[in-house]
C-alpha positions as a LaTeX table, in Angstrom:
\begin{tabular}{lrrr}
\hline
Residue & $x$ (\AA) & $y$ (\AA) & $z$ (\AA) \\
\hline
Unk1 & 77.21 & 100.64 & $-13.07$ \\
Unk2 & 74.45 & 98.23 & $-11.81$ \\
Unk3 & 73.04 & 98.77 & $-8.51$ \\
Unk4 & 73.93 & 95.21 & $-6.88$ \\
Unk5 & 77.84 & 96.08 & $-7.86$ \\
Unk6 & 77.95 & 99.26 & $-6.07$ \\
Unk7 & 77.50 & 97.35 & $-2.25$ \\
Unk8 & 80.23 & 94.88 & $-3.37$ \\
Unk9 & 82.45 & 98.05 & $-4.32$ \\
Unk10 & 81.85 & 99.34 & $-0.98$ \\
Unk11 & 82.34 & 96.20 & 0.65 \\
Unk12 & 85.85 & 94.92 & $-0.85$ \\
Unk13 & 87.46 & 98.75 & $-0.36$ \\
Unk14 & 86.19 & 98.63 & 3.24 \\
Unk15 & 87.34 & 94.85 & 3.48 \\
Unk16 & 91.04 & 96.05 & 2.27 \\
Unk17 & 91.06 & 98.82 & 4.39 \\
Unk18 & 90.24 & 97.32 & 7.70 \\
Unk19 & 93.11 & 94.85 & 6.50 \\
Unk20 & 95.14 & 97.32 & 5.99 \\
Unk21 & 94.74 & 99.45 & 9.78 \\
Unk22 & 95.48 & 95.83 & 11.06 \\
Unk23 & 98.57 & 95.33 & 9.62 \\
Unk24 & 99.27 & 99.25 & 11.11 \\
Unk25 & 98.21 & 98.10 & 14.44 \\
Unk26 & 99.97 & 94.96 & 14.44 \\
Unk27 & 103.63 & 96.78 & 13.62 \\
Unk28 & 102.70 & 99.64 & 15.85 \\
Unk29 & 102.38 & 96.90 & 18.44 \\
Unk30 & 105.49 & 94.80 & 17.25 \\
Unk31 & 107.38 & 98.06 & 17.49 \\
Unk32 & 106.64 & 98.80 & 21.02 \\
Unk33 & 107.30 & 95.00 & 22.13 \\
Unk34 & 110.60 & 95.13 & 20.61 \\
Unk35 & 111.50 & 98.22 & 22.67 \\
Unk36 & 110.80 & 96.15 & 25.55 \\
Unk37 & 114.05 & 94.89 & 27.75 \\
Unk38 & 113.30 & 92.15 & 29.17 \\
Unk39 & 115.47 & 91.38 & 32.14 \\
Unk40 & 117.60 & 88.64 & 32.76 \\
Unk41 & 120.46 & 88.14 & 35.06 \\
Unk42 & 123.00 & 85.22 & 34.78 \\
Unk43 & 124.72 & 83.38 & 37.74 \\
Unk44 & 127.49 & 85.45 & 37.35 \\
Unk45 & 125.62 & 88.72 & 38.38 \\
Unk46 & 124.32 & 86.79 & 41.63 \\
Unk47 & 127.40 & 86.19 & 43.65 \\
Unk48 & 126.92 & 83.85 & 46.34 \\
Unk49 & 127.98 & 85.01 & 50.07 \\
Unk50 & 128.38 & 83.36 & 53.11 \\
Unk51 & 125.28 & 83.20 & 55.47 \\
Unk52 & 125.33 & 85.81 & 58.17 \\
Unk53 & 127.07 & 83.48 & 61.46 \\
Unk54 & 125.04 & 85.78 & 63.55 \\
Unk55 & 122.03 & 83.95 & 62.54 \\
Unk56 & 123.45 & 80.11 & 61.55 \\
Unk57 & 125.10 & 77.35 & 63.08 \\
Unk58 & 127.74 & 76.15 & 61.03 \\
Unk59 & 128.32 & 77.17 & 57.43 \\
Unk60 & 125.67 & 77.62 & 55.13 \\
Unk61 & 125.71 & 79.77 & 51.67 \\
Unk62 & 123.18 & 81.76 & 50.11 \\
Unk63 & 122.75 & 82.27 & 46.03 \\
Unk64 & 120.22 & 85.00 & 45.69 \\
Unk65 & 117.89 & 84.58 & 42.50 \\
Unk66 & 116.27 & 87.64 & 42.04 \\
Unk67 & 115.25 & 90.59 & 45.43 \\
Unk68 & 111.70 & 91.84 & 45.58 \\
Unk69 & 110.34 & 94.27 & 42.37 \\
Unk70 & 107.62 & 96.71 & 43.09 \\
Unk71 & 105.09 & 95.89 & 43.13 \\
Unk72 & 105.77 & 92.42 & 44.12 \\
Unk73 & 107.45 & 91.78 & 47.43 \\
Unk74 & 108.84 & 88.37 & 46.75 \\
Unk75 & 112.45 & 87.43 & 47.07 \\
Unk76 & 114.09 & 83.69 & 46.56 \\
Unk77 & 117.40 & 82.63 & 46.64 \\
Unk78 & 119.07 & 79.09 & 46.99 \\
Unk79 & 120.71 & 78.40 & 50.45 \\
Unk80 & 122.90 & 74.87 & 50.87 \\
Unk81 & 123.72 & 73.60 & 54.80 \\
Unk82 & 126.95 & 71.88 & 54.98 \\
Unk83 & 126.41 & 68.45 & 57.34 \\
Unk84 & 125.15 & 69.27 & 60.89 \\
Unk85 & 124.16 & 73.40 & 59.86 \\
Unk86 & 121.42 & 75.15 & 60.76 \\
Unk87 & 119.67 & 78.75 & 60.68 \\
Unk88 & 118.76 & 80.01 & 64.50 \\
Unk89 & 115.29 & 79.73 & 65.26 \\
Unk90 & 112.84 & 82.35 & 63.61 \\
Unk91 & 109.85 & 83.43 & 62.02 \\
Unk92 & 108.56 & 85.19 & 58.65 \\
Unk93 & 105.75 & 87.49 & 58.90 \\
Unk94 & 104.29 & 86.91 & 55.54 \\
Unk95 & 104.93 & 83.12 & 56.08 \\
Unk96 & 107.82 & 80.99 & 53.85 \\
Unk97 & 108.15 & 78.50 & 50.91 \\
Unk98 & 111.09 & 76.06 & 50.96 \\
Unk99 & 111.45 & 73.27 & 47.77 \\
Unk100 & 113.99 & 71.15 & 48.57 \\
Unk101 & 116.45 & 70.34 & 45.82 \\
Unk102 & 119.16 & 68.62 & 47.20 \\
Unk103 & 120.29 & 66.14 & 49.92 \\
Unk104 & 118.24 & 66.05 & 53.42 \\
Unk105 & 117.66 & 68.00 & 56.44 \\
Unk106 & 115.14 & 68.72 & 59.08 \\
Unk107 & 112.50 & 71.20 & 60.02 \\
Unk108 & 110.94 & 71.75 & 63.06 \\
Unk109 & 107.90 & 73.92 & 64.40 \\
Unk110 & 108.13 & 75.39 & 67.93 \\
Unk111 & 106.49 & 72.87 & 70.18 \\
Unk112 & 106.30 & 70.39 & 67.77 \\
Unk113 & 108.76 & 67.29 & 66.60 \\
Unk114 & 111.38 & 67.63 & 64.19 \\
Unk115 & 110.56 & 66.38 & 60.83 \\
Unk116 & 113.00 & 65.14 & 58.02 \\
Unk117 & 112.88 & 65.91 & 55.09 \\
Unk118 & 114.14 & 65.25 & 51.63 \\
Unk119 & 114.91 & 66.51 & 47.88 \\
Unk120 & 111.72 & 66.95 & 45.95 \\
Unk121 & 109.56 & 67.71 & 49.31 \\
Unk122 & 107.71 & 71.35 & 49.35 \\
Unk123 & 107.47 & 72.78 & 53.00 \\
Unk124 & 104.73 & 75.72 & 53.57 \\
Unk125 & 105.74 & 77.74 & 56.67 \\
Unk126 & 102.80 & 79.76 & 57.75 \\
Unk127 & 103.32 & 83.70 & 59.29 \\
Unk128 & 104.53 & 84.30 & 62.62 \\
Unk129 & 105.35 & 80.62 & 63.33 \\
Unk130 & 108.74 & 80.47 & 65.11 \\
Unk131 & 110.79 & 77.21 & 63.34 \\
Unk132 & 114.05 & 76.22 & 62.52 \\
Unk133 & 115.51 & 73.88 & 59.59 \\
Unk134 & 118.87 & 72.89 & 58.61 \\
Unk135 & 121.29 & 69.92 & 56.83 \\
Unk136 & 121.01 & 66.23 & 58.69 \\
Unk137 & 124.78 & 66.12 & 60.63 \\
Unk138 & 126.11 & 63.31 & 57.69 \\
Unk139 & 124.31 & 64.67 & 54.48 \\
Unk140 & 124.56 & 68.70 & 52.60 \\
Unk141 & 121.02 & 70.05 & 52.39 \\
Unk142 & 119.85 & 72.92 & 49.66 \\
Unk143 & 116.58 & 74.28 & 49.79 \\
Unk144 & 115.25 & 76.73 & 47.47 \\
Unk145 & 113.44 & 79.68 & 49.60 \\
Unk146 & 110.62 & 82.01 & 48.13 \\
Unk147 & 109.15 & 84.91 & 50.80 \\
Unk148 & 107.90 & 88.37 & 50.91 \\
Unk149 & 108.93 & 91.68 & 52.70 \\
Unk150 & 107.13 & 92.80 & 55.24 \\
Unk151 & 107.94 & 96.62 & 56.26 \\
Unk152 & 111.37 & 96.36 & 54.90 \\
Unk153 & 111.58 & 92.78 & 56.41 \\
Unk154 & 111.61 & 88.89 & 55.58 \\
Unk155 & 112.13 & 87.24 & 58.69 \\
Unk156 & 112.61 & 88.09 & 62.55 \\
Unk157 & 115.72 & 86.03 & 64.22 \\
Unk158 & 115.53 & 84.69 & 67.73 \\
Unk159 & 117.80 & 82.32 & 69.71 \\
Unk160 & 119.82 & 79.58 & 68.82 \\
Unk161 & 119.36 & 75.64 & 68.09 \\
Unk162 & 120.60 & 74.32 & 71.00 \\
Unk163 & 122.46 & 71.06 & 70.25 \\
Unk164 & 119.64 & 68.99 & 72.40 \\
Unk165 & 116.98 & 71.00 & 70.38 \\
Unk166 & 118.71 & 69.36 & 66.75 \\
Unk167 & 119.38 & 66.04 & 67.92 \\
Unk168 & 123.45 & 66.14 & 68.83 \\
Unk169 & 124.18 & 63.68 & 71.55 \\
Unk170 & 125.83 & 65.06 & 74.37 \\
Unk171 & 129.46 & 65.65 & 74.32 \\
Unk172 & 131.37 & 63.15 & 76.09 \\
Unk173 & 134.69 & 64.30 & 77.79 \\
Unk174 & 137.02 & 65.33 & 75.34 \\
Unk175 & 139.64 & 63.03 & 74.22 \\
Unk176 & 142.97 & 63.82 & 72.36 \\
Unk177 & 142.63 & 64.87 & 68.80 \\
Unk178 & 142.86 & 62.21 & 66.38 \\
Unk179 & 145.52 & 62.61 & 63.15 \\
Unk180 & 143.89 & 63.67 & 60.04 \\
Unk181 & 143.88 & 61.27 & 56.94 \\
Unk182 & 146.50 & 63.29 & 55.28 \\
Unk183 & 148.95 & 62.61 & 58.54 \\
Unk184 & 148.17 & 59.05 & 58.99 \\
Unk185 & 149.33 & 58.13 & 55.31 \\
Unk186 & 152.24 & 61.35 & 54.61 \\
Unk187 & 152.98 & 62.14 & 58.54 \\
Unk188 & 156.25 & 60.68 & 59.28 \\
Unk189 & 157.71 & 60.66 & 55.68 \\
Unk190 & 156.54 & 64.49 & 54.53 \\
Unk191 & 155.13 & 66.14 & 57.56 \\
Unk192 & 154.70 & 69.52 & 55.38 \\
Unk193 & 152.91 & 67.79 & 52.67 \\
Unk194 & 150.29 & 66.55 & 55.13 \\
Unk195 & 150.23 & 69.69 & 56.97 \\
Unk196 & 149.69 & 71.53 & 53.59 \\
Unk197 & 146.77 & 69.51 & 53.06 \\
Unk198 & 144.93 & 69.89 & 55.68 \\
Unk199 & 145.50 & 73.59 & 56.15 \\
Unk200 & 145.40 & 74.52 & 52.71 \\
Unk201 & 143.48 & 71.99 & 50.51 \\
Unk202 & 140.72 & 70.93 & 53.08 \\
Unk203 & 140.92 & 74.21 & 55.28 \\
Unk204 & 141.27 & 76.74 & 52.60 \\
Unk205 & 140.41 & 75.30 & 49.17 \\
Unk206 & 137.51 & 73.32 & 50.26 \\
Unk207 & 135.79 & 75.76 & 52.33 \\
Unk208 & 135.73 & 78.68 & 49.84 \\
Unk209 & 132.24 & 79.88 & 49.03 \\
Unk210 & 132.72 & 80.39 & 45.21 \\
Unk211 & 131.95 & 76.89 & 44.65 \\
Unk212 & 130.09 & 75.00 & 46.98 \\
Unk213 & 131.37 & 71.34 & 48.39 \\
Unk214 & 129.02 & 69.55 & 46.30 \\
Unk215 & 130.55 & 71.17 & 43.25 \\
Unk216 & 133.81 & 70.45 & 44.55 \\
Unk217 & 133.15 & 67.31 & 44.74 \\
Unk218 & 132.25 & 66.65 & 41.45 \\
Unk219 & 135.15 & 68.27 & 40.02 \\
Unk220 & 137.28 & 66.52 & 42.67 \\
Unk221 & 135.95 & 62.81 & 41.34 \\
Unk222 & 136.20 & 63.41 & 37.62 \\
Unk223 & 139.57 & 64.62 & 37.75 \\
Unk224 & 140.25 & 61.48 & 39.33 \\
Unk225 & 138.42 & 59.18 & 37.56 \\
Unk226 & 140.49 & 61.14 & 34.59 \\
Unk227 & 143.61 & 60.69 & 36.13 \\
Unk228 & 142.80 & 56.77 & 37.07 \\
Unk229 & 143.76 & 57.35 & 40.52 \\
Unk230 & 141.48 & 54.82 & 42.52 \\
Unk231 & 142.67 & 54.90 & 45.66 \\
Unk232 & 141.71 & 59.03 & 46.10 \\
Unk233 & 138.61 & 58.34 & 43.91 \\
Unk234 & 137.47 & 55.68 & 46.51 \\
Unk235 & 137.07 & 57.81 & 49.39 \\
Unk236 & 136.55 & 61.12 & 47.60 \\
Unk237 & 133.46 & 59.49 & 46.17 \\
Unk238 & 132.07 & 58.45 & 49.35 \\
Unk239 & 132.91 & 62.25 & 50.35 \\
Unk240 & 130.81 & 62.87 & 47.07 \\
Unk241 & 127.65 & 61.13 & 48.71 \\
Unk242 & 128.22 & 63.31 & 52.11 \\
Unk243 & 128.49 & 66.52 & 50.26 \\
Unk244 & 125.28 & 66.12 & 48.23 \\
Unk245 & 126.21 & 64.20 & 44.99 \\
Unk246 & 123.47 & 62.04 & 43.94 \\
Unk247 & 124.49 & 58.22 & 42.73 \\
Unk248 & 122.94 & 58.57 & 39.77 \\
Unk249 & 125.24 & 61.82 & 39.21 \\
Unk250 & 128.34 & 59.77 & 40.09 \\
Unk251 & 127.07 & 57.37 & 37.54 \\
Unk252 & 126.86 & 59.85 & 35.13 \\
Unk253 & 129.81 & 61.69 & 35.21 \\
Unk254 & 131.95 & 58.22 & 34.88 \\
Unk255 & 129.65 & 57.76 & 31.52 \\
Unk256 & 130.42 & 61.31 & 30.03 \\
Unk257 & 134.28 & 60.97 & 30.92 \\
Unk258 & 134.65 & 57.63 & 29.41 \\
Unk259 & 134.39 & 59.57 & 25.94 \\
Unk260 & 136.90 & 61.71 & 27.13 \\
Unk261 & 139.57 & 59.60 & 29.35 \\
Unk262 & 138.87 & 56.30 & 27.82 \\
Unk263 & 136.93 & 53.18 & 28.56 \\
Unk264 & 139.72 & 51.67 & 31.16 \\
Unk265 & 139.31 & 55.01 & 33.69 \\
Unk266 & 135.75 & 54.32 & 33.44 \\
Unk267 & 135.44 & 50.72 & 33.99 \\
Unk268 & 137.94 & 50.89 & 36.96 \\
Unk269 & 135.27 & 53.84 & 38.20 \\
Unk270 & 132.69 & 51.92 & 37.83 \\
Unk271 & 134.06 & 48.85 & 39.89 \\
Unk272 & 134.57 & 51.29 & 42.34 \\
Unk273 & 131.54 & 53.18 & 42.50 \\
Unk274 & 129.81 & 50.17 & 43.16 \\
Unk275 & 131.26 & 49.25 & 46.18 \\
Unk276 & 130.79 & 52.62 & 47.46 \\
Unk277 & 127.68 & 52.71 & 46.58 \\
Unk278 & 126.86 & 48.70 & 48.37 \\
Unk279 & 128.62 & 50.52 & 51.18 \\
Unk280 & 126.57 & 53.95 & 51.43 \\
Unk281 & 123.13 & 52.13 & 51.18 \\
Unk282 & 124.10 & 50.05 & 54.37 \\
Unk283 & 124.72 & 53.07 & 56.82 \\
\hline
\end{tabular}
């Protein structure tokens, strides 16, 4: 053998080995990521509760996303204010993020003014500093809030919003109760039909936590705009707009049901999401 092809001997078996403990390497690694779990959790594994009265005014409810994992000690869950709710005032003592996702509310830091604000605003609340936030009293409000424990803790409750402190007027002398919708139009000719509605639909049904207003809202208007019923789809989308439901979302949901109800249920929605819109943009 000459002498110049014994180094390229030596360097093509060393070449195919080194190839060859790479490849081992590689599937030892492959191996141990597929033995990895990775966790996930879906919606369904994070009921949503009620949020603690003891600590809100009015109803709010809470979708957890995921609780704190050692080492971290962050938490985060969704939380959605009906119209006029709030949380009591209180503090964090490794401070607070809140994203805003959907409709508006306020926020305000002891000794300071209340501030409004809206879907797509981030809020940084800093340790220790006593605040409050909550829905505006005509429009739903979900936030998205990410915090930390603190020796077992995430926040330290005080005292309530006073009604001055969140902007209610004052409550003139009370005057007699007003009928509901539901009596005014089915009151004298089926007293139990409107007394059904509001006790069970609106007072029952409607207040359930499994699916929030906004969501029942949207179900509410597409059966409707399904059924072509545009009297109820007239003020139920107006109730849409209260509870959260974006115009654009409206607009949407009358262009995916037209493929599935037909054109004429979505051009009669459409003449009536207009003027509902026209009429929300003026208050």
């Amino acid at each position: 053998m000459k002498p110049l092809a014994i180094p390229l001997l030596f360097l093509t078996v060393s070449a195919g080995f080194s190839a060859f403990a790479a490849q081992q390497t590689n599937t030892g690694e492959n191996k141990k990521m597929d033995s990895v779990v990775i966790p996930v959790t879906s919606e369904s594994d994070r009921p949503v509760r009620i949020a603690d009265p003891a600590h809100f005014t009015g109803k709010a409810i809470v979708a957890p996303l995921f609780p704190a994992e050692a080492p971290s000690e962050a938490t985060a869950a969704y939380v959605t204010f009906e119209p006029g709710a709030r949380t009591d005032w209180h503090s964090h003592p490794v401070g607070q993020h809140l994203a805003v996702t959907r409709g508006s509310g306020y926020i305000q830091f002891w000794g300071g003014e209340r501030k409004k604000i809206g879907q797509g605003d981030v809020v940084w609340i800093p340790p220790g500093i006593k605040h409050w936030h909550g829905a505006t009293p005509d429009n739903s409000f979900t936030h998205l809030a990410v915090q930390e424990h603190l020796a077992g803790k995430t926040a330290d409750w005080m005292e309530k919003v006073t009604d001055e402190q969140y902007g209610m007027p004052k409550q003139l002398p009370a005057s007699p109760a007003q009928p509901s919708r539901a009596q005014q139009l089915m009151g004298e000719t089926a007293p139990k039909l409107a007394e059904l509605t509001d006790q069970v639909l609106y007072n029952d049904i409607w207040e359930r936590p499994e699916l929030s207003k906004r969501e029942r809202s949207l179900i509410t208007v597409s059966a409707l705009i399904a059924l072509n019923r545009p009297d109820q789809l007239r003020s139920h989308m107006s109730l849409a707009l209260k509870n959260g439901v974006t115009q654009s979302e409206l607009s949407e949901a009358i262009t995916h049901l037209a493929f599935y109800t037909g054109w004429p249920s979505a051009v009669t929605a459409v003449g009536i999401a207009k003027d509902v819109f026209k009429a929300d943009q003026k208050q």
